[in-house]
PAMI-729537 format. One record per residue: residue number from 1; x, y negated, z of N, C-alpha, C in turn; residue in one letter. Coordinates in Angstrom, 2 decimals, m for minus. Example, Ala and Ser with C-alpha at 12.3 -4.5 7.8 and 13.67 -1.06 7.14 Angstrom:
+-----+---------+---------+---------+---------+---------+---------+---------+---------+---------+------+
! pos !      nu !      nv !      nw !     cau !     cav !     caw !      cu !      cv !      cw ! code !
+-----+---------+---------+---------+---------+---------+---------+---------+---------+---------+------+
!   1 !   13.19 !    5.69 !    7.80 !   12.30 !    4.50 !    7.80 !   13.20 !    3.30 !    7.80 !    a !
!   2 !   12.85 !    2.25 !    7.08 !   13.67 !    1.06 !    7.14 !   12.90 !   m0.03 !    7.87 !    s !
+-----+---------+---------+---------+---------+---------+---------+---------+---------+---------+------+
//
This chain:
+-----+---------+---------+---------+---------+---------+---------+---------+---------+---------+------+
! pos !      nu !      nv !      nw !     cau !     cav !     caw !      cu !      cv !      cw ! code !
+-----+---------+---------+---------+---------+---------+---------+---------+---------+---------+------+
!   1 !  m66.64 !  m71.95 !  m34.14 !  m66.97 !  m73.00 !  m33.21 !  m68.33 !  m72.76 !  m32.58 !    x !
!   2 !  m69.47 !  m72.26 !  m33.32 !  m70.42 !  m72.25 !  m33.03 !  m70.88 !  m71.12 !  m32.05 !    x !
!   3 !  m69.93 !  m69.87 !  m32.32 !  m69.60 !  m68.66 !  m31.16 !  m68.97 !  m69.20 !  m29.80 !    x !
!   4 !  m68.08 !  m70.19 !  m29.82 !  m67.75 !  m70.74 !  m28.81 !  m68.78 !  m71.55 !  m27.82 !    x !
!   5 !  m69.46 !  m72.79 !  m28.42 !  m70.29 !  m73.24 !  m27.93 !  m70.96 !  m72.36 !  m27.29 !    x !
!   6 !  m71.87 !  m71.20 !  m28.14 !  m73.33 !  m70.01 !  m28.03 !  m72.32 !  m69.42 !  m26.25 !    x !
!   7 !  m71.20 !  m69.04 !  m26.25 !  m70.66 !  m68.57 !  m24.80 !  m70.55 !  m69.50 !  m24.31 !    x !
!   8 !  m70.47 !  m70.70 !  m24.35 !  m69.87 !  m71.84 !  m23.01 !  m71.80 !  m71.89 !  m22.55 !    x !
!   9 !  m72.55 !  m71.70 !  m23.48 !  m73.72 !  m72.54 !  m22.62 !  m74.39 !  m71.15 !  m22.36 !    x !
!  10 !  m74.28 !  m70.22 !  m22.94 !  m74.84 !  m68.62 !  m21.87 !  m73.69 !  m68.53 !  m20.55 !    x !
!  11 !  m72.72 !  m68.81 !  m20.49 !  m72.05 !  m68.78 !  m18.69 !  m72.96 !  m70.11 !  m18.11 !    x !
!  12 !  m73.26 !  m71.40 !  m18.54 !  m73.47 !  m71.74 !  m17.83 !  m75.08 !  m71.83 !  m17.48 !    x !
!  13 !  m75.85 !  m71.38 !  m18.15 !  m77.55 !  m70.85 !  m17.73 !  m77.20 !  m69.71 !  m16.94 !    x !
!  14 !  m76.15 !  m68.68 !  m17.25 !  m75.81 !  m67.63 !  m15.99 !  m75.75 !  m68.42 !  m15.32 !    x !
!  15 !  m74.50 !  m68.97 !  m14.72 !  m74.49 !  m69.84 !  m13.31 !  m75.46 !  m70.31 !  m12.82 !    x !
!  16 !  m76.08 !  m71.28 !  m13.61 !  m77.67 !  m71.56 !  m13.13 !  m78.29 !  m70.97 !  m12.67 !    x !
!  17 !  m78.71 !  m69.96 !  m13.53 !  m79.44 !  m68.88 !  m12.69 !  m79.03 !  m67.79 !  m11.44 !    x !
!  18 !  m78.07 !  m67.61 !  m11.26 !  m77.57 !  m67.27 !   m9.82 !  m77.42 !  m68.33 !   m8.99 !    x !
!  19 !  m77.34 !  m69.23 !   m9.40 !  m77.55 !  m69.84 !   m8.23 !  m78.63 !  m70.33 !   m8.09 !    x !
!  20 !  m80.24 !  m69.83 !   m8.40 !  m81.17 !  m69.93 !   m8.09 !  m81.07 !  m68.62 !   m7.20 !    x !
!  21 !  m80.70 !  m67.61 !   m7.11 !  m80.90 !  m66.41 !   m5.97 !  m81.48 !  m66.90 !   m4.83 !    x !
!  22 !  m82.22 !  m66.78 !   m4.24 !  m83.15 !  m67.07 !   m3.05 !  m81.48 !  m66.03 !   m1.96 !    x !
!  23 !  m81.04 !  m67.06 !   m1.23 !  m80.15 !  m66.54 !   m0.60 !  m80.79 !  m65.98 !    0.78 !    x !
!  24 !  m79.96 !  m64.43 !    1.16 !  m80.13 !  m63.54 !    1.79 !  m79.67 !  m63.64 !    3.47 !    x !
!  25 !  m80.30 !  m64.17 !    4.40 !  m79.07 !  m63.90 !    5.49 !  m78.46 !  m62.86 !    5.82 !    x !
!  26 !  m77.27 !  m62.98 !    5.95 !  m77.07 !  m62.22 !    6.67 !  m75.96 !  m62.20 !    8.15 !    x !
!  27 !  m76.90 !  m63.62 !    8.69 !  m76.44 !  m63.76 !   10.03 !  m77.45 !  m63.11 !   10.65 !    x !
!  28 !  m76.95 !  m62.44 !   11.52 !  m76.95 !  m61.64 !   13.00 !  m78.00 !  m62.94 !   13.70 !    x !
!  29 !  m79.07 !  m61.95 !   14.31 !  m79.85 !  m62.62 !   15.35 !  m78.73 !  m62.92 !   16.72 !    x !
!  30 !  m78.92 !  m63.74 !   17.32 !  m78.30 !  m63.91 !   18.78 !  m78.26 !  m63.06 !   19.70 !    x !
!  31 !  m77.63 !  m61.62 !   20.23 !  m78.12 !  m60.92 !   21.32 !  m78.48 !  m61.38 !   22.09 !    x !
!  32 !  m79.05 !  m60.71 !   23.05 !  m80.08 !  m61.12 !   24.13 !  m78.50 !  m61.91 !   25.44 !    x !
!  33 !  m79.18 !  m62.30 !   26.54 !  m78.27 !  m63.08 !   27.38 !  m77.28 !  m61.94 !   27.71 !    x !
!  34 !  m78.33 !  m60.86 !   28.63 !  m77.70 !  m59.91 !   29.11 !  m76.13 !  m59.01 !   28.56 !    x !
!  35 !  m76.41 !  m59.30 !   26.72 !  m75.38 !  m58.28 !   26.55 !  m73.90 !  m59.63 !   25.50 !    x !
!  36 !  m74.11 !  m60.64 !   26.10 !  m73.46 !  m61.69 !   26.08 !  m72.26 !  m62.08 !   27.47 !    x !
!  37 !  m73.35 !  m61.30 !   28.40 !  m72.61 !  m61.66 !   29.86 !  m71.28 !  m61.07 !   29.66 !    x !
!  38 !  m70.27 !  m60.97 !   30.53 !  m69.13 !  m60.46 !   30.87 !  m68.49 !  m60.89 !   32.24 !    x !
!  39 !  m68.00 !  m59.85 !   32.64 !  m67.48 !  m60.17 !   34.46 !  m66.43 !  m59.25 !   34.66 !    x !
!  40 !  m65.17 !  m59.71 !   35.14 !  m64.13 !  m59.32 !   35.00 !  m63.28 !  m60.24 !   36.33 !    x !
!  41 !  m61.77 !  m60.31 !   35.92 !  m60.49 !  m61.53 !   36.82 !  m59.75 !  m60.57 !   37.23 !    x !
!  42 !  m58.97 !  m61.32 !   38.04 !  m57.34 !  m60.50 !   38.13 !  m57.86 !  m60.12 !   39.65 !    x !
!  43 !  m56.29 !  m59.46 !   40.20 !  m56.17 !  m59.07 !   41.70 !  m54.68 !  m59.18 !   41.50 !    x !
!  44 !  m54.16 !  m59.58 !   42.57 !  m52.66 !  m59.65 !   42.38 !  m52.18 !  m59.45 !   43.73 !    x !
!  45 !  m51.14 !  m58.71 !   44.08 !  m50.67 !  m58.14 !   45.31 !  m48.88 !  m58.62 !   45.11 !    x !
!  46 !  m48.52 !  m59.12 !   46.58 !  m46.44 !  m59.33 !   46.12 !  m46.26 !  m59.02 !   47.55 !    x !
!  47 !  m45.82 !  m58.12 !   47.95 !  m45.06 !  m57.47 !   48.90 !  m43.62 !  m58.31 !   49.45 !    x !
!  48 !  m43.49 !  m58.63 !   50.63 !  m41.75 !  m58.84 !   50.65 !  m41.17 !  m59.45 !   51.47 !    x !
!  49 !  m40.63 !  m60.67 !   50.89 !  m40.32 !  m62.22 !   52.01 !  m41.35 !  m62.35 !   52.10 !    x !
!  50 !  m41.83 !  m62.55 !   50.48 !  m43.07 !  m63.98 !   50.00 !  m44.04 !  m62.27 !   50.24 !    x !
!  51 !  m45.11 !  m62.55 !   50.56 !  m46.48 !  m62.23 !   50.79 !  m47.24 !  m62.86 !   50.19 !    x !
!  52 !  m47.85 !  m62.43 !   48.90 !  m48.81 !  m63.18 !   48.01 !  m50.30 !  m62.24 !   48.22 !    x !
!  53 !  m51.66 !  m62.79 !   48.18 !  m52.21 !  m61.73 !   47.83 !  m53.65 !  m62.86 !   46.93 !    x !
!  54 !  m53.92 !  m62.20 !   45.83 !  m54.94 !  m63.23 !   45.13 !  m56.04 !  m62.68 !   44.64 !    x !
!  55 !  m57.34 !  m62.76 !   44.78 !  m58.36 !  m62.61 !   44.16 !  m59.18 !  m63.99 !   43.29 !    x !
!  56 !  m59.54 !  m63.59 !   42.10 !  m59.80 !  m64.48 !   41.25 !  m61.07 !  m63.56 !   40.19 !    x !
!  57 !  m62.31 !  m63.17 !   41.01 !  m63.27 !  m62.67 !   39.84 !  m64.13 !  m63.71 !   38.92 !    x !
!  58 !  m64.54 !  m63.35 !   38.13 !  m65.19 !  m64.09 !   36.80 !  m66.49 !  m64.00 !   36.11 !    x !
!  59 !  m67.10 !  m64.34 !   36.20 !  m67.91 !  m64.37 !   35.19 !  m68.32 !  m65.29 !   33.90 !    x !
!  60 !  m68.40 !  m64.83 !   32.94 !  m68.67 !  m65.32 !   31.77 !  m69.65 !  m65.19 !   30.65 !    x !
!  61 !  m69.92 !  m65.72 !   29.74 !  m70.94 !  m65.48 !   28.57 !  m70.38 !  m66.00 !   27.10 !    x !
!  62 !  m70.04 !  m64.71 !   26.41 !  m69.81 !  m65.23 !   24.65 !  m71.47 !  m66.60 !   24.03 !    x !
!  63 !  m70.68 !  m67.48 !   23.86 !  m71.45 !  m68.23 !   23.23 !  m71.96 !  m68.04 !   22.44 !    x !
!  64 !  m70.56 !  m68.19 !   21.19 !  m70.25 !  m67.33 !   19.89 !  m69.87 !  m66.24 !   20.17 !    x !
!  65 !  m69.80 !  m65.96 !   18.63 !  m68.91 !  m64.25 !   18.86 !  m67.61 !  m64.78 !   19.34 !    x !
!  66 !  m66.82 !  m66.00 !   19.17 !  m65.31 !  m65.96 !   19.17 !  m65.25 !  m67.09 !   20.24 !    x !
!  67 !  m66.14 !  m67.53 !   21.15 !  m66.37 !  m68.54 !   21.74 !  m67.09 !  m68.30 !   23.35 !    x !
!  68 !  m65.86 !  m68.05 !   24.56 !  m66.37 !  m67.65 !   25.93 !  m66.18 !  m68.94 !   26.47 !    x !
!  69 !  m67.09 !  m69.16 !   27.43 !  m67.16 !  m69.76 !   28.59 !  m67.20 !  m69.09 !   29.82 !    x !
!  70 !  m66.10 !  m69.64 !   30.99 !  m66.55 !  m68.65 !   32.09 !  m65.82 !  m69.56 !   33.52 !    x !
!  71 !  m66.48 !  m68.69 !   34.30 !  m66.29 !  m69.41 !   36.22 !  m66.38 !  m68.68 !   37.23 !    x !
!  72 !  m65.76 !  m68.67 !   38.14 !  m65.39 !  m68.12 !   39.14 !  m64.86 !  m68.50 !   40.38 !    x !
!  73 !  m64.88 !  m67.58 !   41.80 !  m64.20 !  m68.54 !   42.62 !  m62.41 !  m67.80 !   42.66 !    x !
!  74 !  m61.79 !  m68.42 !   43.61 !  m60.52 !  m68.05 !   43.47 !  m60.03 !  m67.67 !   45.06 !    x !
!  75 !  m59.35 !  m66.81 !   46.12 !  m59.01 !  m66.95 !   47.23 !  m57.50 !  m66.50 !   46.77 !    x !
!  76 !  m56.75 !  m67.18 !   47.94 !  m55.30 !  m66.50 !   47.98 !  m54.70 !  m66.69 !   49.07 !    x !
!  77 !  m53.76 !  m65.44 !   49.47 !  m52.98 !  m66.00 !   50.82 !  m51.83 !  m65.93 !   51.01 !    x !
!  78 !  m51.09 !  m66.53 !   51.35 !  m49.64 !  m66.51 !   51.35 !  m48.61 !  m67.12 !   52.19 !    x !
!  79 !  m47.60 !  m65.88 !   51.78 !  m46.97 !  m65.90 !   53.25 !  m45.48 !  m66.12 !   53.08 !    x !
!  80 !  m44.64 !  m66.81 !   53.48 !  m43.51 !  m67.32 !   53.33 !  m42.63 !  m66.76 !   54.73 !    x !
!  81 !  m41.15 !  m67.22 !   54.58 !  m40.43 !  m67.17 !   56.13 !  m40.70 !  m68.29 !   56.82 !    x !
!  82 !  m41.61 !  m69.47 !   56.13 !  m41.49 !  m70.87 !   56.62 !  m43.14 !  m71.40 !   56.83 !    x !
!  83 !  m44.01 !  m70.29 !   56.87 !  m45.29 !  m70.36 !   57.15 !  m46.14 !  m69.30 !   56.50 !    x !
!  84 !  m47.75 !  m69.62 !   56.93 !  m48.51 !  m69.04 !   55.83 !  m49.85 !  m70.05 !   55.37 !    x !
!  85 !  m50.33 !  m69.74 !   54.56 !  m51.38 !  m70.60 !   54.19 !  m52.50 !  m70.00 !   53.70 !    x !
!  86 !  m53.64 !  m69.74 !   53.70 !  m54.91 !  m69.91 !   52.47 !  m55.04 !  m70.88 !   51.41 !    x !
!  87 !  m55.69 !  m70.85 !   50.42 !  m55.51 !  m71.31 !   48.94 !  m57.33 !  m70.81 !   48.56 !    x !
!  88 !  m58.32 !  m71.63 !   48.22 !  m59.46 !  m71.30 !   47.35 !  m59.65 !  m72.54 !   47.20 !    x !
!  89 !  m60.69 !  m72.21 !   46.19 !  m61.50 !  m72.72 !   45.21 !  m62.23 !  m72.18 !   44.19 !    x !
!  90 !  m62.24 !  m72.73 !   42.71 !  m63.06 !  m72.15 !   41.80 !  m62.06 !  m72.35 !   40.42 !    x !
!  91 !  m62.32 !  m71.93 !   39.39 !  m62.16 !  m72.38 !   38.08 !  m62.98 !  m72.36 !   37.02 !    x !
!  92 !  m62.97 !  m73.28 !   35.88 !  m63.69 !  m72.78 !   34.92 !  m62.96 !  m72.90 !   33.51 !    x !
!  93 !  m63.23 !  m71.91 !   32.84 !  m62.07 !  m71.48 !   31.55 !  m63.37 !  m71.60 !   30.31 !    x !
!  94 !  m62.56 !  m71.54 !   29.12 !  m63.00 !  m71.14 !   27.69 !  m62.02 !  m70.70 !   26.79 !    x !
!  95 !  m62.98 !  m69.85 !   25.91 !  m61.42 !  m68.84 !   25.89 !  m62.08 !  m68.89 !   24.35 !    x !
!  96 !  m61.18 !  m68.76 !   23.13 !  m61.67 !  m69.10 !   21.70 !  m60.36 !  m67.72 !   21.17 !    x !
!  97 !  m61.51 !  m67.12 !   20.81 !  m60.74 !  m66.11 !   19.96 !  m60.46 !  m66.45 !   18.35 !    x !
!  98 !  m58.98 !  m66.23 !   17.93 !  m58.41 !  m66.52 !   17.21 !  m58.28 !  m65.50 !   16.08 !    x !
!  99 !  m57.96 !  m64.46 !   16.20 !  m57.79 !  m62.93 !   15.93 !  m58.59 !  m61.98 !   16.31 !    x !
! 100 !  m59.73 !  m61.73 !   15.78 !  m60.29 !  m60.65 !   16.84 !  m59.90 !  m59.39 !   16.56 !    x !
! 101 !  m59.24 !  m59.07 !   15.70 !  m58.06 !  m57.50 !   15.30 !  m57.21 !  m57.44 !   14.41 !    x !
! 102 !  m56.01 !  m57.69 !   15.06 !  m54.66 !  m57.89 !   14.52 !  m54.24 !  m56.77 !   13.33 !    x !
! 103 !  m54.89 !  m56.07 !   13.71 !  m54.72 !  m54.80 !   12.79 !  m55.12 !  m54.77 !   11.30 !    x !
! 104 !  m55.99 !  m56.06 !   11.04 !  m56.67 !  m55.92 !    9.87 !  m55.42 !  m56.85 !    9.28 !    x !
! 105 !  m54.74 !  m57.62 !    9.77 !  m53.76 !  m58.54 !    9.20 !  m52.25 !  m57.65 !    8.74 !    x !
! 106 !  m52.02 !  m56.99 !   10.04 !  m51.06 !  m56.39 !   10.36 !  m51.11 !  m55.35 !   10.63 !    x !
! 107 !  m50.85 !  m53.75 !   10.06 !  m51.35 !  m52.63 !   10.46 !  m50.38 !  m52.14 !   11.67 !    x !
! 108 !  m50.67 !  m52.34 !   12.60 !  m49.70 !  m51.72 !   13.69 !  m50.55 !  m50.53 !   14.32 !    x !
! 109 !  m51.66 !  m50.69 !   14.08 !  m52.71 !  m49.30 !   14.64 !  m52.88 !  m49.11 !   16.00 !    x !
! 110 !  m52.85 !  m51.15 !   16.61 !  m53.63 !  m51.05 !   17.55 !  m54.88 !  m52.33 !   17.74 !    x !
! 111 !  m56.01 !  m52.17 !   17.85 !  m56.80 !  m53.35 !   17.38 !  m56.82 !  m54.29 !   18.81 !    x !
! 112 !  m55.97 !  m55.25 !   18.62 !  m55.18 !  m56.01 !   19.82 !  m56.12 !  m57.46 !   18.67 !    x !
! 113 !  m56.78 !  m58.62 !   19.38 !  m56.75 !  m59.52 !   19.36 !  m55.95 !  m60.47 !   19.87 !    x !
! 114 !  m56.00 !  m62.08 !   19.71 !  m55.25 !  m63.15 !   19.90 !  m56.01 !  m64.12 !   20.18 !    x !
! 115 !  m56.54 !  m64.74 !   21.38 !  m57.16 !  m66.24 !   21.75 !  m56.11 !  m67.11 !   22.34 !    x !
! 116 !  m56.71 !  m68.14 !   22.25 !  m56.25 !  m69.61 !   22.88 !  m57.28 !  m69.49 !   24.59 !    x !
! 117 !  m56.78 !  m70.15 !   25.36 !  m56.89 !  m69.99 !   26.82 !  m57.39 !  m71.38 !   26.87 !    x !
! 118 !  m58.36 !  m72.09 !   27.83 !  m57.72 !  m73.37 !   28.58 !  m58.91 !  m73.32 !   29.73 !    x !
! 119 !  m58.53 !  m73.91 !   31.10 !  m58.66 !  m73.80 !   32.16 !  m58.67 !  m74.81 !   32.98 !    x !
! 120 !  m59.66 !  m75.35 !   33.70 !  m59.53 !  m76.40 !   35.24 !  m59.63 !  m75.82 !   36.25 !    x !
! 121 !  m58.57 !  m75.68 !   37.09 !  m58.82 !  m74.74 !   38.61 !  m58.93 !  m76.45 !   39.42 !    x !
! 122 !  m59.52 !  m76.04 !   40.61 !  m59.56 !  m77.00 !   41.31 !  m59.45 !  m76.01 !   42.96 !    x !
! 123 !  m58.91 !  m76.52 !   43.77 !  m58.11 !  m75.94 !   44.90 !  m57.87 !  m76.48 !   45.89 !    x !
! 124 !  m58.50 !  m76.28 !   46.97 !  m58.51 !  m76.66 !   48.51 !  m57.04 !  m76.29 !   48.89 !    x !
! 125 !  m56.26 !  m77.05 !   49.52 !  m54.99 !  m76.56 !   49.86 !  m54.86 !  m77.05 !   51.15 !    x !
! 126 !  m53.92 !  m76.69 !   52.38 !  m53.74 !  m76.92 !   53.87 !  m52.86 !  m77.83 !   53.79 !    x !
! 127 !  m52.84 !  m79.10 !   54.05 !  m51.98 !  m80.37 !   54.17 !  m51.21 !  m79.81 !   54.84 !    x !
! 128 !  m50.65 !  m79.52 !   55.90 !  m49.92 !  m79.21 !   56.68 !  m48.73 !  m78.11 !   56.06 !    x !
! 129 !  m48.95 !  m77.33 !   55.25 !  m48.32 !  m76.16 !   54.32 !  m47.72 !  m77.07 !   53.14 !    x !
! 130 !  m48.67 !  m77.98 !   52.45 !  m48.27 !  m78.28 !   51.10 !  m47.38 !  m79.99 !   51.23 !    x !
! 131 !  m47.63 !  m80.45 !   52.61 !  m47.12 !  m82.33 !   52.51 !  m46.07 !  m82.36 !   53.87 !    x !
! 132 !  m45.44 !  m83.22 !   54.17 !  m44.70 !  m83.68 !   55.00 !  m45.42 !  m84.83 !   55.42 !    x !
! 133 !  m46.28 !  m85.07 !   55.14 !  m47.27 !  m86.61 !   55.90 !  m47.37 !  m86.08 !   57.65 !    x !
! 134 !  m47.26 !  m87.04 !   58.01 !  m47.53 !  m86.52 !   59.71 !  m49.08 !  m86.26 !   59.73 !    x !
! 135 !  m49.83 !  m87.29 !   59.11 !  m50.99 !  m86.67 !   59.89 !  m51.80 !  m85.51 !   58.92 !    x !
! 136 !  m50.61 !  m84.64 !   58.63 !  m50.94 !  m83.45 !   57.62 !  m52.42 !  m82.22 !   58.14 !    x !
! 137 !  m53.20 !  m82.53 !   59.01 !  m53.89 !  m81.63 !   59.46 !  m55.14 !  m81.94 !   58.36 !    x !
! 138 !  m55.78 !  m80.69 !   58.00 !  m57.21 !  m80.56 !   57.43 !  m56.82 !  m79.98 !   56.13 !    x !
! 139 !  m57.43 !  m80.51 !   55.00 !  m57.29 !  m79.80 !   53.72 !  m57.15 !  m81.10 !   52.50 !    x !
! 140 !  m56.90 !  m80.51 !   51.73 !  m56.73 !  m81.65 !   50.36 !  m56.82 !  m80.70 !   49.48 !    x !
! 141 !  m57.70 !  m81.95 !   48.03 !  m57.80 !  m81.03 !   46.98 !  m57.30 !  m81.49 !   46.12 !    x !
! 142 !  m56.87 !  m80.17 !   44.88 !  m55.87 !  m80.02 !   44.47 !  m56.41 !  m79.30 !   42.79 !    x !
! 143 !  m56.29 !  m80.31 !   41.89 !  m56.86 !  m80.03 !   40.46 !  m55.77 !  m79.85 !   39.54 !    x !
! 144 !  m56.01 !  m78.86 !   38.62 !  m55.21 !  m78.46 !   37.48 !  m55.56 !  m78.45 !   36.16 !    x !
! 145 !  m55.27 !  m78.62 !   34.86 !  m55.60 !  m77.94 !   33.77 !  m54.65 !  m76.98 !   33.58 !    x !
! 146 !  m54.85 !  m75.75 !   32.68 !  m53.51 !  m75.08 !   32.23 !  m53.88 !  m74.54 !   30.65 !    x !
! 147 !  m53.67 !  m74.10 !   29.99 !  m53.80 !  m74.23 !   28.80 !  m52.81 !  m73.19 !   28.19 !    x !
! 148 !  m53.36 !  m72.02 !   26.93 !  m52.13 !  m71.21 !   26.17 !  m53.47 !  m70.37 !   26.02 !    x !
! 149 !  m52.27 !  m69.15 !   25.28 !  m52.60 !  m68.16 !   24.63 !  m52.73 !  m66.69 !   24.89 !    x !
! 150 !  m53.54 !  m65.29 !   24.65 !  m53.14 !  m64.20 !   25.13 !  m53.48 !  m63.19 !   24.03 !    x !
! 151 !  m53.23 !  m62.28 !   24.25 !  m53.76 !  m60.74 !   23.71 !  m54.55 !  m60.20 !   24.71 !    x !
! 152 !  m55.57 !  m59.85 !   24.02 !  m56.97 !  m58.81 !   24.24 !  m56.88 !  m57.77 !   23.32 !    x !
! 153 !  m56.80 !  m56.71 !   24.32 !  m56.58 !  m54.83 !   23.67 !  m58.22 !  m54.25 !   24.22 !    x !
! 154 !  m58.79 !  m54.34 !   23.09 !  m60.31 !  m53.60 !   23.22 !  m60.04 !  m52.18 !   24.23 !    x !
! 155 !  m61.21 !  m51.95 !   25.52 !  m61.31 !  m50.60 !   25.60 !  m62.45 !  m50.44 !   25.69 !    x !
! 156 !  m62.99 !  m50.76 !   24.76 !  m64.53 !  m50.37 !   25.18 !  m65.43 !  m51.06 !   24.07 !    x !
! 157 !  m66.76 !  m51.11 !   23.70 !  m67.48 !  m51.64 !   22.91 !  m67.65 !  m53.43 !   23.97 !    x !
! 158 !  m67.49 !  m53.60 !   24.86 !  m67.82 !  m54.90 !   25.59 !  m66.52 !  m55.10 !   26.59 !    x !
! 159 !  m66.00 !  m53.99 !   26.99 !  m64.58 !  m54.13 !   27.76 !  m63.46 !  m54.53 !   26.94 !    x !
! 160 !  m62.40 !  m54.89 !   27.57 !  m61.29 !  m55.40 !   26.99 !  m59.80 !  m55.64 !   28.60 !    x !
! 161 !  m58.61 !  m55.71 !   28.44 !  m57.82 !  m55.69 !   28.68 !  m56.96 !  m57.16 !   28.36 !    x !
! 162 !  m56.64 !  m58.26 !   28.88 !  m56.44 !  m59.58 !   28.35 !  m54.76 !  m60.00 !   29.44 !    x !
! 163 !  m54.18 !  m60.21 !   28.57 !  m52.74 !  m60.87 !   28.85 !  m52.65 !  m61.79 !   28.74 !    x !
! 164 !  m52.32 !  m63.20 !   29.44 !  m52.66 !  m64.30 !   28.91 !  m51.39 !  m65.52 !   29.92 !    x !
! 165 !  m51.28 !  m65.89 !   28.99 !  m49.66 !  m67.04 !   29.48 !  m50.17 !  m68.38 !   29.29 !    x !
! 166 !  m50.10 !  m69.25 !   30.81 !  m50.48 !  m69.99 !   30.62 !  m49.21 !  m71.20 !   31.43 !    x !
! 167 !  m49.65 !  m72.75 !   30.89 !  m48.57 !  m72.93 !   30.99 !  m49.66 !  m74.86 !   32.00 !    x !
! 168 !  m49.07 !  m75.08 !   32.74 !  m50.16 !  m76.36 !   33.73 !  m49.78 !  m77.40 !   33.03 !    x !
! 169 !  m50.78 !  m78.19 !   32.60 !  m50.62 !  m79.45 !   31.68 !  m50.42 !  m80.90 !   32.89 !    x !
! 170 !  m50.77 !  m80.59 !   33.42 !  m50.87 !  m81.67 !   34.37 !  m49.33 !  m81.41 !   35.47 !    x !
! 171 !  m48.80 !  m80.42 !   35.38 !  m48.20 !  m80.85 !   36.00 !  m47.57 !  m79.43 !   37.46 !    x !
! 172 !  m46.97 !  m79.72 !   38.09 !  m46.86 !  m78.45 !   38.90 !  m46.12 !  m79.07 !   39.87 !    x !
! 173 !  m47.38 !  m79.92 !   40.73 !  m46.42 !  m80.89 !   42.14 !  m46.51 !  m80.15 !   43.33 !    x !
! 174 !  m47.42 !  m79.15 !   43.33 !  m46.97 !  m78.33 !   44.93 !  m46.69 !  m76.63 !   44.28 !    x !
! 175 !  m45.99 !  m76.68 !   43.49 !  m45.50 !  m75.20 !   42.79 !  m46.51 !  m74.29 !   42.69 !    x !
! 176 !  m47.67 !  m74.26 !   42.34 !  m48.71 !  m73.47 !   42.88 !  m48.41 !  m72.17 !   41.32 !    x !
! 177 !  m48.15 !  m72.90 !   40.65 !  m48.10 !  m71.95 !   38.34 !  m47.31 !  m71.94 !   38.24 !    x !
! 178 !  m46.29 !  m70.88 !   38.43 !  m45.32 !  m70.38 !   37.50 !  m45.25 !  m70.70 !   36.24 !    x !
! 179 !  m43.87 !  m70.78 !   35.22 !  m44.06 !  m71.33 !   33.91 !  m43.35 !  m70.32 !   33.38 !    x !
! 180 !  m43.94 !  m69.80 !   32.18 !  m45.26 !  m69.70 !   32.49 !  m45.71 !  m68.65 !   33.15 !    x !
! 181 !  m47.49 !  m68.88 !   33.60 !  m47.70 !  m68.16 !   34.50 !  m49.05 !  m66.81 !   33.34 !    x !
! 182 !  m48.45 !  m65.90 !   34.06 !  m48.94 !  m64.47 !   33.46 !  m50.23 !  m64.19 !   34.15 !    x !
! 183 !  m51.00 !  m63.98 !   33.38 !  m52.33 !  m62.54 !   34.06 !  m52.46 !  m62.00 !   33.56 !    x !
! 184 !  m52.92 !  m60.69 !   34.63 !  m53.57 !  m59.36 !   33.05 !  m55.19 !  m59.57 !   33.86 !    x !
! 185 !  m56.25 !  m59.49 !   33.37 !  m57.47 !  m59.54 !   33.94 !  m58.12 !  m58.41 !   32.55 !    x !
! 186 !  m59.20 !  m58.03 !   33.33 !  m60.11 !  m56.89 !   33.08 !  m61.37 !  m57.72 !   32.75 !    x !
! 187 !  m61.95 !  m57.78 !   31.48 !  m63.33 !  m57.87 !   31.36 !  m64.15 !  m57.13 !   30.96 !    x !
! 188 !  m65.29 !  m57.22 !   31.61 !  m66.28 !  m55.71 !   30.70 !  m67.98 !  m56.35 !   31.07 !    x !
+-----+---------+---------+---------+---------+---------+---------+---------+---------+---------+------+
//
């Protein structure tokens, strides 16, 4: 009994005493702004009936390591058998990485991450293109959320490759998002 006791109270003066250890950080200073930045967005080209053409560049800054914020403006033009129109504005996204290498979970032997997406575009649109109101002349604006998920395939120590499906929470009253709607965008 008395061997028993002599070990229950030497583990617990061990414990005690480790957990006096004067603890060590070892969090990472904040990089500087500069190597936080990131600037990237899509380009999208559709040939045909429909004549699409879209520019959407970006800029952004990792907060966290797993935590972007980012904004940009948006132009697009498009062309139908039944008109054409312009389309801008801006958006602003945050993007929360979930996975930052799938590979360590799953060995597939490609280091592909997984974030969550979400997004407010807001969008000048041509009354006249998007309403049947008679006195359709000038512009109206036109707000979205959209919200989902993608894969990011590293090429680079700060570049990356991002697929991302998103799906409009609010709604899709002048068809503007496909469901869901796809990008591949380039950040670096």
């Amino acid at each position: 009994m008395r061997k028993i006791l002599a070990i229950v109270v030497l583990l617990v003066m061990a414990a005690g005493a480790a957990g006096q250890e004067t603890e060590k950080t070892t969090r990472e200073e904040t990089p500087p702004l500069r190597q936080r930045l990131f600037f990237g967005g899509s380009f999208g080209l559709q040939f045909g009936t429909v004549t699409n053409i879209e520019v959407a560049p970006l800029v952004g800054i990792w907060l966290l390591p797993r935590i972007a914020v980012g904004a940009g403006p948006s132009f697009q033009y498009f062309k139908d058998p039944f008109g054409r129109t312009t389309i801008y504005g801006g958006r602003a996204m945050t993007q929360l990485t979930l996975i930052q290498d799938l590979n360590n979970i799953i060995p597939i032997g490609m280091n592909t991450g997984i974030f969550a997406h979400a997004e407010y575009e807001a969008l000048s649109l041509e009354k006249a293109f998007f309403t049947t109101v008679p006195e359709g002349s000038g512009r109206m604006y036109y707000g979205s959320f959209l919200a989902g998920a993608g894969l990011s395939q590293k090429a680079g120590k700060r570049s990356s490759l991002n697929i991302t499906f998103l799906w409009s929470i609010t709604g899709n009253e002048y068809g503007l998002h496909d469901t869901p709607e796809i990008r591949i965008e380039f950040y670096f």
